[in-house]
C-alpha positions as a LaTeX table, in Angstrom:
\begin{tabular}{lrrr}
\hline
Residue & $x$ (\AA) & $y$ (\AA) & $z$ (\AA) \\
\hline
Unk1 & 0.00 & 0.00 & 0.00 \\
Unk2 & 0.89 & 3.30 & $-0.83$ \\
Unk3 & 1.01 & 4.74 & 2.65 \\
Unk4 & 3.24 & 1.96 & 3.79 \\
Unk5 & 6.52 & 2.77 & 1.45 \\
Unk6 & 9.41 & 4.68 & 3.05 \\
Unk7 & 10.02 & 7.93 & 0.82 \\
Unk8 & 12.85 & 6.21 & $-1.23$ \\
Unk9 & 10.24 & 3.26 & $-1.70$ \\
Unk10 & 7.80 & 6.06 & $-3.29$ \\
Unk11 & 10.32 & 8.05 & $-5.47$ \\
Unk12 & 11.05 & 4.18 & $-6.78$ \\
Unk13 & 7.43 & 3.60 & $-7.46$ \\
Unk14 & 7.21 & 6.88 & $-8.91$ \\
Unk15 & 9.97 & 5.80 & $-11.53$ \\
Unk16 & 8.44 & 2.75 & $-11.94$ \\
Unk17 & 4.66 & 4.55 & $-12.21$ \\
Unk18 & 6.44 & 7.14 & $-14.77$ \\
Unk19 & 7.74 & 5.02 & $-17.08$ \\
Unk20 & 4.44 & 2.98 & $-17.44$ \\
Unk21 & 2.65 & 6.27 & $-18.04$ \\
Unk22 & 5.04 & 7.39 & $-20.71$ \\
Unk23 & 5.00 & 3.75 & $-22.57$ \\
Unk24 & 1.60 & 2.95 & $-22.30$ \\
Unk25 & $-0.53$ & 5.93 & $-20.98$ \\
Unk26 & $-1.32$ & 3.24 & $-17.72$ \\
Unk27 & 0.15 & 4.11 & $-14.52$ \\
Unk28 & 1.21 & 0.90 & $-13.69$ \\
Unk29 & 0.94 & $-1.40$ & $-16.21$ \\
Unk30 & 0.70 & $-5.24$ & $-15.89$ \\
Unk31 & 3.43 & $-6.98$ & $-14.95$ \\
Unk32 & 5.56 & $-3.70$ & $-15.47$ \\
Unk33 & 7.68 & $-5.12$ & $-12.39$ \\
Unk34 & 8.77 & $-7.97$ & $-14.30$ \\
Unk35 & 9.35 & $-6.26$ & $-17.56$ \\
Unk36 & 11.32 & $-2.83$ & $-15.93$ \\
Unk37 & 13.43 & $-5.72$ & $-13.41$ \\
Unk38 & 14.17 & $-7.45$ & $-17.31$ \\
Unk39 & 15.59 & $-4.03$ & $-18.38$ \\
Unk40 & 17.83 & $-3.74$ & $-15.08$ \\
Unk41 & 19.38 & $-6.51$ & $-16.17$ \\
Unk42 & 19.22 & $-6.69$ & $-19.56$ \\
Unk43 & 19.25 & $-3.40$ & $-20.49$ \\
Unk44 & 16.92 & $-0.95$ & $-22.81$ \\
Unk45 & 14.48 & $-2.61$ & $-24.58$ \\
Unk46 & 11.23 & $-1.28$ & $-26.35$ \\
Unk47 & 8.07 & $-1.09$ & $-24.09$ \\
Unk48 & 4.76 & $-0.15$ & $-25.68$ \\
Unk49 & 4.96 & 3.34 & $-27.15$ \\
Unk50 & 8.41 & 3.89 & $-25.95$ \\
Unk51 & 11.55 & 2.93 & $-24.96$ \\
Unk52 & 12.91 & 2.00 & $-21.58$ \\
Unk53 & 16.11 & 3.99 & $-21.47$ \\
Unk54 & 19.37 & 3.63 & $-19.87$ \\
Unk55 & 18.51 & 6.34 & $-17.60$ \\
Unk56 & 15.47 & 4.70 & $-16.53$ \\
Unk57 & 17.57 & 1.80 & $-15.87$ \\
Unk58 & 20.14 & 4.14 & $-14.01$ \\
Unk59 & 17.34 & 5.65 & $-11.89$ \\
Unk60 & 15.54 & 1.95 & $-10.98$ \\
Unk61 & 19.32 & 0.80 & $-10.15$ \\
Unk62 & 19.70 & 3.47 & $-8.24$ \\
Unk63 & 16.41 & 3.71 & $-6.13$ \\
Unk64 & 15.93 & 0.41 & $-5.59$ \\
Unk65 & 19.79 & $-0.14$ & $-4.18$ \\
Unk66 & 19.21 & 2.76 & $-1.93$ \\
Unk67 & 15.75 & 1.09 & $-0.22$ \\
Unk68 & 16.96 & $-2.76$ & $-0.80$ \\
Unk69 & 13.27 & $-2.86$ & $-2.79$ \\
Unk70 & 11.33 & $-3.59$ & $-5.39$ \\
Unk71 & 7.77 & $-2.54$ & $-6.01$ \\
Unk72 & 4.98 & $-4.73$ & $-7.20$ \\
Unk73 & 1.63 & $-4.47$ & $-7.40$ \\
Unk74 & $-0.32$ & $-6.63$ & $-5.06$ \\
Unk75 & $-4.43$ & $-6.80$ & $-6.11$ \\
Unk76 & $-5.37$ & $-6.22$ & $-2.39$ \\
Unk77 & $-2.68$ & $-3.43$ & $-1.13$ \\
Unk78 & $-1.39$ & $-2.42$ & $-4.90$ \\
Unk79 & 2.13 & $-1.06$ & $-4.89$ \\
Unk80 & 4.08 & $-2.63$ & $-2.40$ \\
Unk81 & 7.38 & $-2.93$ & $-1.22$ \\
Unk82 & 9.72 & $-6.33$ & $-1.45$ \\
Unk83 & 13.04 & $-6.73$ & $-0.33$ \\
Unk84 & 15.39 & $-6.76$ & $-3.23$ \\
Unk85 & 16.63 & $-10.47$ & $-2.38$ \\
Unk86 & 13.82 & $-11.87$ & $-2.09$ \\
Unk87 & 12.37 & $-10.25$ & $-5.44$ \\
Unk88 & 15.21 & $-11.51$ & $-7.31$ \\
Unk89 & 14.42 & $-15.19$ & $-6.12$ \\
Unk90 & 10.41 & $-14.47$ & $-7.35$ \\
Unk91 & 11.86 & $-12.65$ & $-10.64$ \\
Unk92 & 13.81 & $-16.20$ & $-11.38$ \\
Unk93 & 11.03 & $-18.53$ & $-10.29$ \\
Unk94 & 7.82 & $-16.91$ & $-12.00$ \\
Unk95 & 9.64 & $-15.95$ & $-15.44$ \\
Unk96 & 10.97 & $-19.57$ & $-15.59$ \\
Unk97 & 7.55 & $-20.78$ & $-15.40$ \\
Unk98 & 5.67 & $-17.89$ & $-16.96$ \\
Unk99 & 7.98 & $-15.91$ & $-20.27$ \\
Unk100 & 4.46 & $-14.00$ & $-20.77$ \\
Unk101 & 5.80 & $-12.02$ & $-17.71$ \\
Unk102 & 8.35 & $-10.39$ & $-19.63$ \\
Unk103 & 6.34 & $-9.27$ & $-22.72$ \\
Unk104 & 5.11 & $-5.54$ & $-23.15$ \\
\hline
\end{tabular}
């Protein structure tokens, strides 16, 4: 839930948020935690309308170093915050079983 991210946490979500708003006019789009965590490691890569740029990976890098979090949209308390280790383990698990993940 919104209220329940530190103000790093936010300004990450707000990244996040942004570049799902600028790619496909939805302010958080689905799966956009999968795709944008992709893009962190993979690197820029088309999304929707747009691009997601190497200073949108900079800025996610960044951000989510500085809070040791990821966001990720939960359908009962939307954005919330995960620890960055245990995100990575969920990254690797669902897009093993689930490549659809990935797509935008």
């Amino acid at each position: 839930m919104l209220s329940d991210l530190t103000p790093i946490q936010q300004q990450l979500m707000n990244i996040m948020s942004g570049i799902s708003e600028r790619c496909y006019t939805a302010g958080w789009m689905n799966n956009l935690e999968y795709v944008l965590w992709n893009a962190v490691m993979s690197g820029p890569r088309k999304y929707g309308y747009d691009f997601i740029r190497e200073e949108d990976i900079h800025e996610l890098r960044h951000y989510s170093t500085l809070c040791n979090s990821w966001i990720v949209f939960d359908e009962g308390k939307e954005e919330t915050s995960m620890q960055l280790n245990e995100w990575k383990r969920k990254f690797e698990n669902d897009t093993l079983s689930d490549k659809s993940l990935l797509m935008g």
